[in-house]
N, C-alpha and C positions, 0 to 999 in steps of 0.2 A: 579668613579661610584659605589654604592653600588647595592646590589641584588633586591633592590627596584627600581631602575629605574636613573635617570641622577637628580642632586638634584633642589630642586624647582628654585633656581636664574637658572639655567643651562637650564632647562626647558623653562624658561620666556625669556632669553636670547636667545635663539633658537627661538621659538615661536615669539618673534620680528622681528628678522632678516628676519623669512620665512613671516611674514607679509608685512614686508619692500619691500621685492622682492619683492612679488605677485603683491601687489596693484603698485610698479613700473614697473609690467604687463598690467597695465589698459591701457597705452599709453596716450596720446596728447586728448584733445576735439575736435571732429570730429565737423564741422561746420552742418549737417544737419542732421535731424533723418528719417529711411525710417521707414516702418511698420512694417517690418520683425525684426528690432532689438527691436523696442521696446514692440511689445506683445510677442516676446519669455523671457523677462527677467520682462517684469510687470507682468507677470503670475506666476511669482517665488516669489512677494511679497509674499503673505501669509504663504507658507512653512519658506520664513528668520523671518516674523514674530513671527510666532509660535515656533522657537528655541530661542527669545527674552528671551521669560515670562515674558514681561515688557510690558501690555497695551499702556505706557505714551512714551514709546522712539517713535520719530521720521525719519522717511526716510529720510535721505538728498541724497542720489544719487543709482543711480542704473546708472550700467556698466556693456556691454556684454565681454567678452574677451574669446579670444580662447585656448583652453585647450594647445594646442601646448606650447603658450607663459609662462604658470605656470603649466604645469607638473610636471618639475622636484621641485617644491618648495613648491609643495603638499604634507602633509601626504603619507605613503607608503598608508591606507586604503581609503584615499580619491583618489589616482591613481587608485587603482584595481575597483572601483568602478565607475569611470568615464570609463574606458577601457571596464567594461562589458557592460557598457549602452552605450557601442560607441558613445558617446556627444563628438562632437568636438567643443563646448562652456558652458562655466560658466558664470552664474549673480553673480556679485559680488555687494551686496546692503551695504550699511554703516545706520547705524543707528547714534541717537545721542541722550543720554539717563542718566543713572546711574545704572550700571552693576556691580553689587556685585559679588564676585570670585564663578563661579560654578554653575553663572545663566543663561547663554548663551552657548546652546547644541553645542560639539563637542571641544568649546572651551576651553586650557588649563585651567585648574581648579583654578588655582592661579590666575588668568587674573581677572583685575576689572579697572572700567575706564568709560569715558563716550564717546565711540567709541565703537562699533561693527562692525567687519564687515561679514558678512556672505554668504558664495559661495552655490551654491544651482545650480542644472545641468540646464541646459535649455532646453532639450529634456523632460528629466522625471521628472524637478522640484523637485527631492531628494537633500537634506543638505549634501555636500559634505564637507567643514571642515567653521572654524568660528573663529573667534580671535576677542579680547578685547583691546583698548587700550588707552591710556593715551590720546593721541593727534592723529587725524586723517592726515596721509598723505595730500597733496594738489593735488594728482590726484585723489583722492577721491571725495575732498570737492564742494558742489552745483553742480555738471554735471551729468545728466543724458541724458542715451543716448537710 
């Protein structure tokens, strides 16, 4: 590690892994939707949108998960900030787009891809972290809950 920080593969390599976990946070497809889950995490579309900057990407799923199950796989600044807003859930929305490195807020700066996904609190609908990636997970893909 140099005094600039952990090197960009190092970085992307991390940045995967903790993506990998998280969205294998999302769990199973739950067979019914009540109301409570889905206008706490539809209401969080427009905040993941506008960390896009991409008009043309796409929503392919929206997923509520409880902050318990991806704390530890969070950002240390995406934790301290889910802790002060006492949310004990995150929307975790996936996009599907063409995301050039450095265009998708929060998200490592290297990261380019045509996947987004971006966590955003579901109390106060603040952008809590966001990752790019090559190929979407399949607990991600078409479910929304």
């Amino acid at each position: 590690m140099s005094i600039h920080g952990p090197h960009p593969r190092g970085r992307a390599t991390v940045a995967l892994a903790a993506a990998a976990a998280l969205l294998a946070g999302c769990g199973a497809p739950h067979p019914g939707v009540s109301n409570g889950s889905v206008s706490a995490c539809y209401r969080a579309i427009p905040a993941a949108k506008d960390a896009l900057h991409d008009s043309h990407a796409a929503l392919i799923g929206v997923h509520r998960v409880a902050v318990d199950r991806v704390r530890d796989r969070l950002p240390v600044s995406a934790r301290n900030e889910m802790a002060a807003e006492d949310d004990t859930e995150v929307c975790a929305l996936a996009f599907k787009g063409k995301f050039a490195a450095g265009q998708v807020d929060l998200a490592p700066p290297t990261e380019h891809g045509s996947y987004a996904v971006v966590l955003v609190s579901s109390r106060h609908l603040n952008l809590v972290a966001s990752v790019v990636l090559v190929n979407l997970p399949r607990s991600l893909g078409k479910r929304t809950l």
